[in-house]
C-alpha positions in Angstrom: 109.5 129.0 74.4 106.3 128.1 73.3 105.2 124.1 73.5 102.7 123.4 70.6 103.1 119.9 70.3 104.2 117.5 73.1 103.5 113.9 72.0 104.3 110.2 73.4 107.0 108.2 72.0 108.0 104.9 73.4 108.9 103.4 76.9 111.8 101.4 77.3 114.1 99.5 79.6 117.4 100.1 78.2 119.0 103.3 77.0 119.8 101.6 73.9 116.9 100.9 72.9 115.5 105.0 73.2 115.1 107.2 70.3 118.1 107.7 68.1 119.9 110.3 69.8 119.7 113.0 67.1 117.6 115.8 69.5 118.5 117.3 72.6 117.3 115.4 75.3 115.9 116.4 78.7 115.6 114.2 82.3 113.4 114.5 84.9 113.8 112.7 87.9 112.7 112.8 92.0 112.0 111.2 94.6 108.3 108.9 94.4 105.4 110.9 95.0 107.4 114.4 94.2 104.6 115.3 92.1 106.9 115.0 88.6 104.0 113.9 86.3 102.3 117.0 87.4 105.0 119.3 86.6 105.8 117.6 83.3 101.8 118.1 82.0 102.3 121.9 83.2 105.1 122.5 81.4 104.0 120.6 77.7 100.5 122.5 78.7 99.0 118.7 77.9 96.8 117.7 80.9 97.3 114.0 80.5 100.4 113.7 78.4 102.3 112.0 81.7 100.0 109.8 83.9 99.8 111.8 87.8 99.4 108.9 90.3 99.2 109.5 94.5 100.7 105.6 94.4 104.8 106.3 94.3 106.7 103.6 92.0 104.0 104.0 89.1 106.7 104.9 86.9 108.5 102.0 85.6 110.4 102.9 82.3 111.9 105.4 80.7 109.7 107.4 79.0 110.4 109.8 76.0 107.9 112.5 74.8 108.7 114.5 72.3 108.0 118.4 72.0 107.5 120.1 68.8 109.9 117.6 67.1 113.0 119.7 68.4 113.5 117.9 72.0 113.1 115.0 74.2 111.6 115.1 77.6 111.8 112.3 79.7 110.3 111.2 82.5 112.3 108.7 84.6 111.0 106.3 87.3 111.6 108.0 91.2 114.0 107.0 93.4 113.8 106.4 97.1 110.7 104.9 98.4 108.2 102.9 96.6 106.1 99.4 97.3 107.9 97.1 95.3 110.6 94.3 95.7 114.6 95.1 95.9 115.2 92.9 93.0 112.3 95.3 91.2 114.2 98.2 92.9 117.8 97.3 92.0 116.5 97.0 87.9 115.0 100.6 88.1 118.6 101.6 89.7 120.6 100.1 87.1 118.0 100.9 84.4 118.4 105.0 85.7 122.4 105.1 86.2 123.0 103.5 82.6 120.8 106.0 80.8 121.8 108.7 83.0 125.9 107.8 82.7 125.7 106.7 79.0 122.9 108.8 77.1 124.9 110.9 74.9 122.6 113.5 73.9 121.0 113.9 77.6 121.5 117.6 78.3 120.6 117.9 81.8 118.8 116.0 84.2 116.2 118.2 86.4 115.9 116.9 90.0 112.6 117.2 91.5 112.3 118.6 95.3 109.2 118.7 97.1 110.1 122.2 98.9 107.9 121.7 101.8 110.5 119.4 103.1 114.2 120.0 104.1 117.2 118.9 102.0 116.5 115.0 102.1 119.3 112.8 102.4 118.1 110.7 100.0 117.9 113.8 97.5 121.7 115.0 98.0 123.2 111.5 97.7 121.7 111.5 94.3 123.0 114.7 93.5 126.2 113.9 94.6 126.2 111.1 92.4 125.2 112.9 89.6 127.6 115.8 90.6 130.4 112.8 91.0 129.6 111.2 87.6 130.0 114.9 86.1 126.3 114.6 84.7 124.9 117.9 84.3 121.7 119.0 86.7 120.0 121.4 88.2 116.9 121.5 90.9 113.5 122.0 90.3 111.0 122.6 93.4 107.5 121.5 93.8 104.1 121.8 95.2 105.0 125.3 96.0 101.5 126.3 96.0 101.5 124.1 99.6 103.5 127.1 101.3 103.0 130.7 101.9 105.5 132.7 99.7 107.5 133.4 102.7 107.9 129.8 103.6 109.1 129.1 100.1 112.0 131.5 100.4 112.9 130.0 103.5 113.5 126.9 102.1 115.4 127.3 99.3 117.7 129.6 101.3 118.1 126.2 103.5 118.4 124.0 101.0 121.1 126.6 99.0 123.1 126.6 102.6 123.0 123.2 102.6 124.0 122.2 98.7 126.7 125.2 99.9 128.4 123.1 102.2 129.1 120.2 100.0 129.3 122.0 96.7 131.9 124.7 95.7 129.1 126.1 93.1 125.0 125.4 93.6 123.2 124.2 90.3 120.6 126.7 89.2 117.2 126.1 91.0 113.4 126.9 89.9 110.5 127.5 92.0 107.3 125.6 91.0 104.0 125.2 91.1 101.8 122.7 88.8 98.5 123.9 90.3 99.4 127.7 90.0 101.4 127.2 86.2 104.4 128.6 88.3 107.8 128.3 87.1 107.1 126.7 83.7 108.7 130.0 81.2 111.8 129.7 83.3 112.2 126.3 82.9 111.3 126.1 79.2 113.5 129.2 78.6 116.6 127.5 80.0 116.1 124.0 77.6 115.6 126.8 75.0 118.8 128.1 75.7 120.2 124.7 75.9 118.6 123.5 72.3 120.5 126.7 70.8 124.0 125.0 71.4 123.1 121.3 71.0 125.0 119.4 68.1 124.3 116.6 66.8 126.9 113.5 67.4 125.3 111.4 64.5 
């Protein structure tokens, strides 16, 4: 797949209120800081289409872009650590689950890892959730570029033992790198795959 046109559409607060569900529609989500506005630019090729931030929490809404008016990507506030209040926290939580639970023409939700770290508690009890809920998703890594190739490998074998022990089968995974343009035709080949059998439900 080749991204010619990746442009901003709204922000919202509610799922209602998104972009009539008529295209396929893509999530990504991760822990603050997981370097997700990074890896969206990368993979639209668009520098400054999603706002990269080192201050975790600067996502607040759910964001739709669209991409060559065939498909949605969406950028979702993080979860897990940021400097704001619980009662901001507990709207972003109930603002995430709704869309995520009743978004009907959310395809799957991609769950950002930073791979220099080990499988993160944090990390599989939103998977498990997701997993739970029977909400498709699958795993992307991040900031490979931080690690020696070696080190990388080692990791996701961890991480696949330890998604192993709770899951009878491991969502696909993608390695990547925003600074290196790694992982982005893997990524965009497996939405393409996913556009292919999308139907529309109005």
């Amino acid at each position: 797949m080749k991204v010619q046109e990746a442009k901003y559409v709204m922000s919202n607060t509610d799922y209602e209120k998104c972009p009539e569900p008529v295209l396929p529609e893509y999530a990504f989500i991760g822990r603050s800081n997981v370097g997700k506005s990074s890896l969206i630019n990368m993979l639209t090729g668009k520098k400054a289409l999603a706002k990269t931030s080192q201050q975790p929490g600067k996502t607040q809404m759910i964001n739709h872009f669209i991409i060559d008016d065939v498909w949605y990507l969406v950028d979702l506030p993080g979860y897990g650590y940021a400097k704001v209040s619980k009662v901001e926290r507990d709207k972003w939580e109930k603002m995430i689950h709704d869309y995520l639970h009743y978004r009907e023409n959310l395809i799957c939700t991609f769950v950002l890892v930073d791979v220099r770290h080990s499988a993160m508690a944090v990390d599989l009890e939103f998977m498990a959730a997701l997993g739970e809920a029977g909400i498709p998703f699958e795993i992307i890594f991040t900031k490979a570029d931080k690690l020696k190739p070696a080190q990388v490998a080692a990791q996701v074998e961890a991480y696949k033992r330890k998604m192993g022990e709770m899951w009878e089968e491991i969502p696909e995974m993608y390695v990547t790198s925003a600074e290196k343009n790694e992982g982005r035709e893997p990524i965009l080949a497996a939405i393409e795959t996913y556009n292919q059998s999308f139907v529309k439900t109005k």
